[in-house]
C-alpha positions as CSV (number, residue, x, y, z in Angstrom):
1,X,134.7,33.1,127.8
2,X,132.1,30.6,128.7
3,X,129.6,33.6,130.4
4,X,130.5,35.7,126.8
5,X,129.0,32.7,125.1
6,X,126.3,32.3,127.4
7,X,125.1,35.9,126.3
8,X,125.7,35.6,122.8
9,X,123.2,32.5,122.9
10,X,120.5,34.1,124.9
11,X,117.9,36.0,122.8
12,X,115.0,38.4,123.0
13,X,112.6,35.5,123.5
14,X,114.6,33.2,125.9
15,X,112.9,33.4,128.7
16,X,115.3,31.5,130.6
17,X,117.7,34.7,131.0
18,X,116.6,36.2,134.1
19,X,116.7,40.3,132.6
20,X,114.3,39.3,129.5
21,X,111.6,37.3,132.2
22,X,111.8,40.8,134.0
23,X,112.1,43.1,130.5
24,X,108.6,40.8,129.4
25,X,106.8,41.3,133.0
26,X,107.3,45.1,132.3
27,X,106.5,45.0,128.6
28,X,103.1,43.2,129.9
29,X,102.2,45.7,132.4
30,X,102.3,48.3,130.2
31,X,100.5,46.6,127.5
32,X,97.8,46.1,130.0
33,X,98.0,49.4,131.1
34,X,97.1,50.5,127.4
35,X,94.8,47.9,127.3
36,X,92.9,49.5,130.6
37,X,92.9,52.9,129.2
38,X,91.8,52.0,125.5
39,X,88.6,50.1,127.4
40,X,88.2,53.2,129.8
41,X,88.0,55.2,126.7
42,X,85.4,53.0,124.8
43,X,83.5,52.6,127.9
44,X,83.4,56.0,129.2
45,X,79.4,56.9,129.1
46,X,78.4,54.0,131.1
47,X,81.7,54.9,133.8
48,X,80.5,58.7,133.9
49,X,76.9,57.2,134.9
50,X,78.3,54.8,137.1
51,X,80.3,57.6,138.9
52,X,77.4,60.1,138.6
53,X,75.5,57.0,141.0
54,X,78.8,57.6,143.7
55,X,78.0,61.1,143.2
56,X,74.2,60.8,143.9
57,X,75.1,58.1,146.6
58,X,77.5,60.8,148.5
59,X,74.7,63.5,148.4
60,X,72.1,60.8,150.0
61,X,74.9,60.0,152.5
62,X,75.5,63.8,153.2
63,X,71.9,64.6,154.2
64,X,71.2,61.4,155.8
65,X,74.5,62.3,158.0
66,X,73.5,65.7,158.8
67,X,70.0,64.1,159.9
68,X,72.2,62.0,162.2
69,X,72.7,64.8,164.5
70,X,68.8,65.8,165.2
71,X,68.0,62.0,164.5
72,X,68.9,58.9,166.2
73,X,67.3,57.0,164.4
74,X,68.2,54.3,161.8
75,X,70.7,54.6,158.8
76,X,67.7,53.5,156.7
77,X,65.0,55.6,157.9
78,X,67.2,59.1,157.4
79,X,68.3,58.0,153.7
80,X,64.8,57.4,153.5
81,X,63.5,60.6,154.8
82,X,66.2,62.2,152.2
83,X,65.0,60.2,149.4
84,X,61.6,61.5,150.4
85,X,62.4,65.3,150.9
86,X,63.7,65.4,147.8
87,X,60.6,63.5,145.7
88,X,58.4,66.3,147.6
89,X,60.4,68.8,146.4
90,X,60.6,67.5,142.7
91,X,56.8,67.2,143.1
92,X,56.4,70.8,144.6
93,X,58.4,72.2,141.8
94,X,56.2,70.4,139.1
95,X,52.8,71.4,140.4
96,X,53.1,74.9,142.1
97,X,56.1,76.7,139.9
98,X,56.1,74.1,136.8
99,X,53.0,76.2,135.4
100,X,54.7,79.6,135.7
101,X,57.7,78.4,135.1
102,X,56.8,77.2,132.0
103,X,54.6,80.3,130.8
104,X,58.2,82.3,131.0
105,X,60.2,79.6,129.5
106,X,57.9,80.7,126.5
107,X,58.3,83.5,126.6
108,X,62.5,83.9,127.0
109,X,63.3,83.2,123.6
110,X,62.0,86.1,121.8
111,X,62.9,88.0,124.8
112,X,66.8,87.3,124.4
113,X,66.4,87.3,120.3
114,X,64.9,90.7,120.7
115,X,67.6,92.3,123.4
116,X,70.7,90.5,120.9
117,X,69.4,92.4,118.2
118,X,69.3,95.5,119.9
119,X,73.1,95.0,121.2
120,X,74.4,93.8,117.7
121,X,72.2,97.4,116.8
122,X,74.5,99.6,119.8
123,X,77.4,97.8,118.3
124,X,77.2,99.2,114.9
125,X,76.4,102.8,116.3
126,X,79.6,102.3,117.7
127,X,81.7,101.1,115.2
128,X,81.4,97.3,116.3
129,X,81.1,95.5,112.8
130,X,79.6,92.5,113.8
131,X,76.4,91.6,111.3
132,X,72.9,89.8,111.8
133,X,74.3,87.0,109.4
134,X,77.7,86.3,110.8
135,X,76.3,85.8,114.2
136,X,73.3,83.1,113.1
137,X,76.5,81.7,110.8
138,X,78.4,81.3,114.2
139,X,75.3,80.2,116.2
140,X,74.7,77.6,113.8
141,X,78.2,76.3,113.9
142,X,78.2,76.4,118.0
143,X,74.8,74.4,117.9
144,X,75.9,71.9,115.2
145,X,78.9,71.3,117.0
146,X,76.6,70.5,120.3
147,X,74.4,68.5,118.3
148,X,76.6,65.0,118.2
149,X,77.2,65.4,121.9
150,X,73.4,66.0,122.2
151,X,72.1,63.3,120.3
152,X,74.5,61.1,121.7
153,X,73.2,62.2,125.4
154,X,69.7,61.3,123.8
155,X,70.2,57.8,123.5
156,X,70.3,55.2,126.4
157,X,72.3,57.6,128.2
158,X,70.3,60.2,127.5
159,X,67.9,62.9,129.9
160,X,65.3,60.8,131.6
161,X,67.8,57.5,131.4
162,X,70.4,58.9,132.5
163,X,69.2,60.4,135.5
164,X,66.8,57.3,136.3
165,X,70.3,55.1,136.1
166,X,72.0,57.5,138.3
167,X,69.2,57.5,140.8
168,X,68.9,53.8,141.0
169,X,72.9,53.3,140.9
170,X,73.0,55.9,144.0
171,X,70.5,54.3,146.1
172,X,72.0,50.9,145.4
173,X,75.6,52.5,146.5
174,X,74.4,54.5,149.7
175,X,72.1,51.5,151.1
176,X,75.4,49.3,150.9
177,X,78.5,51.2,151.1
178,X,80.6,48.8,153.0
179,X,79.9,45.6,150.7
180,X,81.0,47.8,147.1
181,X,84.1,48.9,149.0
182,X,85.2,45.7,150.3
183,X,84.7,44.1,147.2
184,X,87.0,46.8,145.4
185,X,89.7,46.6,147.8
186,X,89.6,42.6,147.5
187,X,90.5,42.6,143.9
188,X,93.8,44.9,145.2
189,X,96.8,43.2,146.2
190,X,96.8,42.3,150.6
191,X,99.6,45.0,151.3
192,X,97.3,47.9,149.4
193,X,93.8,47.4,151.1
194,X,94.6,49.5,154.0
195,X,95.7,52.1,152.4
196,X,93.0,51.8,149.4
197,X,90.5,51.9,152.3
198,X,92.3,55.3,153.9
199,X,91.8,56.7,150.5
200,X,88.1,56.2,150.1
201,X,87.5,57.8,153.2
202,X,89.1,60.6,152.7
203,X,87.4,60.7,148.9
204,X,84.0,60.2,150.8
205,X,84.1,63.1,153.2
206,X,86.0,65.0,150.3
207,X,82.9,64.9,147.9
208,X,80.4,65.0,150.9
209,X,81.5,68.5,151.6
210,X,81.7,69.4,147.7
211,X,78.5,68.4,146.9
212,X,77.4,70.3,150.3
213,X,78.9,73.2,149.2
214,X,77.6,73.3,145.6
215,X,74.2,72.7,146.6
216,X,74.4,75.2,149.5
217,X,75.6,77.5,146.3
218,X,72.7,76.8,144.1
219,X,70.0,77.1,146.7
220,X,71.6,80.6,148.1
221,X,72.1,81.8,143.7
222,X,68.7,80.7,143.1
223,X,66.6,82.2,146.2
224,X,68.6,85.1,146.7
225,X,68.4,85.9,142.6
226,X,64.5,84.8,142.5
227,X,63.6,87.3,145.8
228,X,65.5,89.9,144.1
229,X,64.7,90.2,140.7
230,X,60.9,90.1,141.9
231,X,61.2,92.6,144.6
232,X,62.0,95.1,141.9
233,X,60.0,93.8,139.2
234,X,61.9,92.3,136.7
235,X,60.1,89.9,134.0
236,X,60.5,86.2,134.4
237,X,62.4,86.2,138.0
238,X,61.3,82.8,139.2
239,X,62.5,81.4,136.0
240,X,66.0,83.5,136.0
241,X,66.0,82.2,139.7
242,X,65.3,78.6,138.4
243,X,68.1,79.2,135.9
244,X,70.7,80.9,138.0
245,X,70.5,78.1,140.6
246,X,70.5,75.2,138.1
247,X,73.3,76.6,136.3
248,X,75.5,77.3,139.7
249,X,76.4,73.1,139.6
250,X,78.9,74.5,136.5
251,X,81.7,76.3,138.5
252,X,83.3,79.0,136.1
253,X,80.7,78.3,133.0
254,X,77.2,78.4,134.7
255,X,77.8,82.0,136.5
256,X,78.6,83.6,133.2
257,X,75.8,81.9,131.0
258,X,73.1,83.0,133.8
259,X,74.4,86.5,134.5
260,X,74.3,87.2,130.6
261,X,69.9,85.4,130.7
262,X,69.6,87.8,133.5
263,X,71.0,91.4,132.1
264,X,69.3,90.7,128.2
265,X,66.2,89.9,130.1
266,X,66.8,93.0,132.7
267,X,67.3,95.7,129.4
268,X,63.7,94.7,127.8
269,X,62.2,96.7,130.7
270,X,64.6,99.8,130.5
271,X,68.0,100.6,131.5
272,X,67.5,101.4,135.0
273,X,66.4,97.4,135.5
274,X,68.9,96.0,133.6
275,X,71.3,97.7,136.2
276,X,69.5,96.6,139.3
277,X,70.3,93.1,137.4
278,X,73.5,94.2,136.8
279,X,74.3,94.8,140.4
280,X,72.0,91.9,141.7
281,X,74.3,89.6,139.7
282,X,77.6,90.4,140.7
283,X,76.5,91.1,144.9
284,X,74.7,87.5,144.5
285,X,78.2,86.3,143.0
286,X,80.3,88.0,145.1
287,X,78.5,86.3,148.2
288,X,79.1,82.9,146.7
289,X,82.3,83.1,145.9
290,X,84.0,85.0,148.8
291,X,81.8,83.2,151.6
292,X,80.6,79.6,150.6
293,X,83.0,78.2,148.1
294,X,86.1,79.8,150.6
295,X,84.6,77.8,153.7
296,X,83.5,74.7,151.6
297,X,87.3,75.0,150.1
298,X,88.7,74.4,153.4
299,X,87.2,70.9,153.8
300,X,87.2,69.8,150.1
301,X,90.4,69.3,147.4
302,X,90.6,72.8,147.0
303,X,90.8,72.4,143.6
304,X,92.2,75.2,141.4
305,X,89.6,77.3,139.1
306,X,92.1,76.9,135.8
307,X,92.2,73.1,136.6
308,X,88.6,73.0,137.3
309,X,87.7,74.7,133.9
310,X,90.1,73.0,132.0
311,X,88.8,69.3,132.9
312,X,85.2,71.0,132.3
313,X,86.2,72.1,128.3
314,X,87.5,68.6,128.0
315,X,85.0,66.7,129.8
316,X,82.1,68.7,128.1
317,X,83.6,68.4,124.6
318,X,83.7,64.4,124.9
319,X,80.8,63.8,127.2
320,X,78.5,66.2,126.7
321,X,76.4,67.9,130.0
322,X,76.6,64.7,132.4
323,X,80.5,65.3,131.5
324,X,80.4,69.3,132.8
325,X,78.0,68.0,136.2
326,X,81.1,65.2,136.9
327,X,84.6,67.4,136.1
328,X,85.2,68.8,139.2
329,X,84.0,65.8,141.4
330,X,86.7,63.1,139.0
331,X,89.3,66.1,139.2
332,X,89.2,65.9,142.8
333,X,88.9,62.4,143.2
334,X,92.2,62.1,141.3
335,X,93.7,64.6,143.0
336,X,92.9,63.0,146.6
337,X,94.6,59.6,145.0
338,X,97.2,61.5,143.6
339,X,98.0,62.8,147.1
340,X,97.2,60.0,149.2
341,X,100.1,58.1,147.0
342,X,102.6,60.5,147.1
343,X,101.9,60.4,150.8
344,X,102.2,56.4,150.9
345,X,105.7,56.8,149.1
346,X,106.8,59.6,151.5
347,X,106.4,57.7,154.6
348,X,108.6,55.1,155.6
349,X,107.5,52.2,157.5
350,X,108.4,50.1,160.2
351,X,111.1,47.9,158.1
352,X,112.1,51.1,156.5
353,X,111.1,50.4,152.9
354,X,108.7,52.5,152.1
355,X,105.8,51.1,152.1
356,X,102.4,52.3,154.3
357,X,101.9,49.7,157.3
């Protein structure tokens, strides 16, 4: 009688009774929990650039490790031979292929204006109703549907900022590894640190090999696509090669997008050339994706293209270009923590409860 009383006095708010104090402590976590995701949410522009920096910091660390094995020379002195590689290529880019470059860039737009024309033309002769006005009606809605996203990118986190924030963010991350990671895993509980520290590892050499991969990918698209399309000929080939190479960082989106640049510019100079781009397209693809991305694969998250694309929709939709260059990497990132817990819960330790020693 007395414990039936006992019950019928304790309430939702008595925090006395030992199953409400626990009931509240759950309640709490998940209102922080909500509380975490609702500020991810709002601050999710300056977390993109703050991951694009990890990004940026894991290709400095990449070359400055494969220096390593030709060098023995300081950790400093390699990042800073990468660092400079890279400005001398920026600057060789600018002065020797930035005037041509540009000259074709001109000269693109009527180029594909003219070639859609003449496919929307083939597509009436063959019974394709598809009009001149619908498709400026539906390439003004595509490009005032970009344009938030755009002008959004064009304010502090916009082109030159963006990129200048990254850069700095990266170098800052890859000259100091150790101290960012020990401060992360000293705001986790004692018991999680090991574990936390496991997990960036394996996240580290996980996105070194990506980023390996994707710009051994570009360089091979680019080069191979550039040497091609001007061996034969075609109009605007270091540009197409600029292009294909660029565009490769988009798995699934930037292989299409180039492909269809390469065979409206191919057609302006005859059927026979927009065939050679035809075939140069798919034997460059075909080399890409049945010899680099397999081998890179192997060493990477392995990630699967539908889950790839998927994230890339979403993140593009919400964040614009820096959100399409960052999908894959954050996919695999959660997918490495995804499996790293489910491995910490699998294993059993020494006391037999579970936990990772």
């Amino acid at each position: 009688m007395a414990n039936g009383e006992e019950k019928g006095r304790s309430g939702p708010t008595d925090i006395r009774d030992d199953l409400v104090r626990s009931e509240a402590k759950k309640a709490f976590v998940w209102l922080g929990v909500a509380a975490l995701i609702a500020l991810a949410v709002y601050l999710a522009q300056p977390l993109l650039v703050i991951f694009g920096g990890v990004v940026f910091a894991a290709m400095i660390d990449g070359g400055q490790r494969l220096l390593a094995r030709v060098l023995p020379i300081r950790r400093g002195f390699r990042i800073l031979i990468v660092l400079l590689a890279a400005l001398a290529f920026l600057i060789w880019l600018v002065m020797f292929a930035g005037s041509q470059i540009a000259t074709q860039a001109a000269q693109m737009p009527a180029v594909i204006e003219t070639q859609t024309a003449r496919v929307l033309a083939w597509g009436h002769a063959h019974g394709i109703s598809v009009n001149q006005a619908d498709f400026s009606n539906v390439a003004e809605k595509l490009i005032g549907g970009v344009g938030p996203v755009t002008r959004a990118l064009g304010g502090i986190f916009g082109g030159f900022g963006t990129a200048f924030l990254i850069m700095i963010l990266g170098i800052y991350f890859v000259l100091e590894p150790d101290l960012y990671r020990r401060g992360i895993a000293w705001m986790l509980p004692e018991g999680s640190r090991e574990h936390f520290h496991g997990t960036a590892h394996r996240m580290g050499k996980a996105l070194r090999m990506l980023l390996f991969g994707r710009l051994i990918g570009m360089a091979v698209e680019g080069v191979a696509t550039w040497a091609l399309l001007a061996l034969y000929g075609v109009p605007m080939a270091a540009l197409l090669g600029l292009l294909t190479g660029l565009l490769a960082a988009l798995p699934n989106i930037g292989a299409p997008i180039s492909g269809i640049l390469m065979v409206l510019v191919g057609f302006s100079g005859g059927t026979d050339m927009g065939i050679f781009c035809i075939i140069v397209y798919v034997v460059v693809q075909t080399v890409d994706g049945n010899i680099i991305v397999p081998m890179v694969a192997k060493k990477t998250a392995d990630l699967a293209p539908a889950l790839v694309l998927g994230a890339q929709l979403i993140f593009g939709v919400m964040f614009g270009l820096l959100g399409l260059l960052l999908a894959d990497p954050i996919v695999a990132m959660l997918k490495i923590a995804l499996e790293r817990q489910a491995e910490r819960n699998g294993r059993p330790s020494a006391d037999g409860s579970g936990e990772e020693g």
